[in-house]
C-alpha positions as CSV (number, residue, x, y, z in Angstrom):
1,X,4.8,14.7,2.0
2,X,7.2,13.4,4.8
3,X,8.0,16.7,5.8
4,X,4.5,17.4,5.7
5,X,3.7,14.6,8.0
6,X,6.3,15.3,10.6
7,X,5.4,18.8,11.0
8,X,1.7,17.8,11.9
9,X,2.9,15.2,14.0
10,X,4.9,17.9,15.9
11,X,1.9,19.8,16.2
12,X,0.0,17.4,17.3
13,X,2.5,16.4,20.4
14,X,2.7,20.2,21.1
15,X,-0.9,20.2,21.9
16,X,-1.0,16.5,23.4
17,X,2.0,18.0,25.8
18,X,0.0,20.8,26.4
19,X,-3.4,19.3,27.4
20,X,-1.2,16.9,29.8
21,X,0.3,19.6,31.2
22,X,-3.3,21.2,31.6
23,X,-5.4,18.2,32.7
24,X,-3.1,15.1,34.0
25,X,-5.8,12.4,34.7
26,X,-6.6,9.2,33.1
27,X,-8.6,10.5,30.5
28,X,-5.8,12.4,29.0
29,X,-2.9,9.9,29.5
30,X,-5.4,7.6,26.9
31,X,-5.5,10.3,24.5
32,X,-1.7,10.6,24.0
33,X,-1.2,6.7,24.1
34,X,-4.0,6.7,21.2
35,X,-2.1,9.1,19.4
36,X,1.7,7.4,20.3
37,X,-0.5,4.2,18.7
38,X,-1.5,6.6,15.4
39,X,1.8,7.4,14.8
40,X,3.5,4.3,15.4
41,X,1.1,2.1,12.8
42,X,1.6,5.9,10.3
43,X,5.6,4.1,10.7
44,X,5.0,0.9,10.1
45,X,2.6,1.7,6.7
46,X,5.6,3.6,5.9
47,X,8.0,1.0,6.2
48,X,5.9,-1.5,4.5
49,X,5.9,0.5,1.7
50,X,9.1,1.4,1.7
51,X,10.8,-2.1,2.2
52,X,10.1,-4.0,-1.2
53,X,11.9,-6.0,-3.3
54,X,14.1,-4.1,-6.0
55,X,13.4,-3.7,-9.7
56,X,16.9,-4.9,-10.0
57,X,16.3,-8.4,-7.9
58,X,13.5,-8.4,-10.3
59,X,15.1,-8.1,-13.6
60,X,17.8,-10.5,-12.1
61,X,15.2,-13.5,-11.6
62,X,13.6,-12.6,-14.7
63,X,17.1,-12.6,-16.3
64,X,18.0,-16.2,-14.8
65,X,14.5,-18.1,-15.7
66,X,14.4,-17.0,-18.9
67,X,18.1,-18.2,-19.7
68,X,17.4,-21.7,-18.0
69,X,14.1,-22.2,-19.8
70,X,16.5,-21.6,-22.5
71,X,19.3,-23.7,-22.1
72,X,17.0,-26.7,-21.0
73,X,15.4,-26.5,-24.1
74,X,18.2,-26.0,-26.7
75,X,20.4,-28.6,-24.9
76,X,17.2,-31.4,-24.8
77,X,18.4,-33.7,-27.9
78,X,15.4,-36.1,-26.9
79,X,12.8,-34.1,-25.7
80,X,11.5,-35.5,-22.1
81,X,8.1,-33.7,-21.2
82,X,9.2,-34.1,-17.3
83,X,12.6,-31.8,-18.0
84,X,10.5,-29.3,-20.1
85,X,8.0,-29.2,-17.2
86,X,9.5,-29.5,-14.5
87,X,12.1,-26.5,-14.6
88,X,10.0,-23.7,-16.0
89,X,7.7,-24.8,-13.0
90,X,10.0,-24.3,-10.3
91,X,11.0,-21.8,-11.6
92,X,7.5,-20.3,-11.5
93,X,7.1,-21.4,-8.0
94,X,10.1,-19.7,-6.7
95,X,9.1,-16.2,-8.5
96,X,5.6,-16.6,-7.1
97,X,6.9,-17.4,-3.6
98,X,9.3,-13.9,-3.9
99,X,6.4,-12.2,-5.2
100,X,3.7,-13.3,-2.4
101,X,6.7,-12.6,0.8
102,X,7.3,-9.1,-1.1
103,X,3.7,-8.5,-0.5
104,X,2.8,-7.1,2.8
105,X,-1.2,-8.0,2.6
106,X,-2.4,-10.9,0.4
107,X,-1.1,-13.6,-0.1
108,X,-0.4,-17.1,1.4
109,X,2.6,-16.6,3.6
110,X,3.1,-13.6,6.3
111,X,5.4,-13.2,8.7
112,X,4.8,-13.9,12.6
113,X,5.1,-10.5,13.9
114,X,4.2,-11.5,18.0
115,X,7.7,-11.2,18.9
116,X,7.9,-7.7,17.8
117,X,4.9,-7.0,19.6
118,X,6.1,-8.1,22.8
119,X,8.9,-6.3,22.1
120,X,7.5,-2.7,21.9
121,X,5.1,-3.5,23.9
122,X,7.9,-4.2,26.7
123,X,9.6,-0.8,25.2
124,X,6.5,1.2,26.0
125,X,6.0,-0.2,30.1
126,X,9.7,0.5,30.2
């Protein structure tokens, strides 16, 4: 499919090279800039998809919650309703946290992305 997708995209800047090679005005220079911007957000859809937390990381927090869960409560000789709460909640928080940051979308927390913006904005008037 990648392969796929470069090849079309090579294609595509063949004939955008050739039509600004034909017809240099205004008109065309907005044409290849829209397609630049196509192919740029077809990278970043692919990099969000790509860059997501591990199985393994995963498996690992799964691994660690359960085992505290289970050492608070068979080490408890008097059972305190706070520690039995408390721990297995954090714990919950923390997973949900890595859970809503691993996804790109929804969620309650996303990442500020002006700077990078600004910075390929500043790469593209270079």
């Amino acid at each position: 499919m990648l392969k796929r997708t470069a090849q079309l995209q090579s294609e595509l800047w063949a004939e955008a090279g050739a039509v600004a090679h034909d017809a240099p005005n205004a008109i065309t220079s907005l044409f290849i800039s829209s397609w630049n911007d196509t192919f740029d957000l077809s990278e970043k859809r692919l990099a969000a998809l790509e860059n997501r937390i591990p199985v393994s990381i995963w498996i690992m927090l799964l691994s660690i919650s359960l085992l505290t869960c289970f050492v608070i409560g068979y080490s408890a000789r008097r059972r305190f309703w706070m520690a039995s709460v408390i721990s297995p909640l954090m714990i919950a928080i923390v997973m949900g946290l890595v859970a809503d940051l691993n996804s790109d979308r929804a969620g309650l927390i996303h990442a500020d992305y002006r700077s990078l913006v600004r910075l390929e904005s500043n790469r593209h008037s270079q």
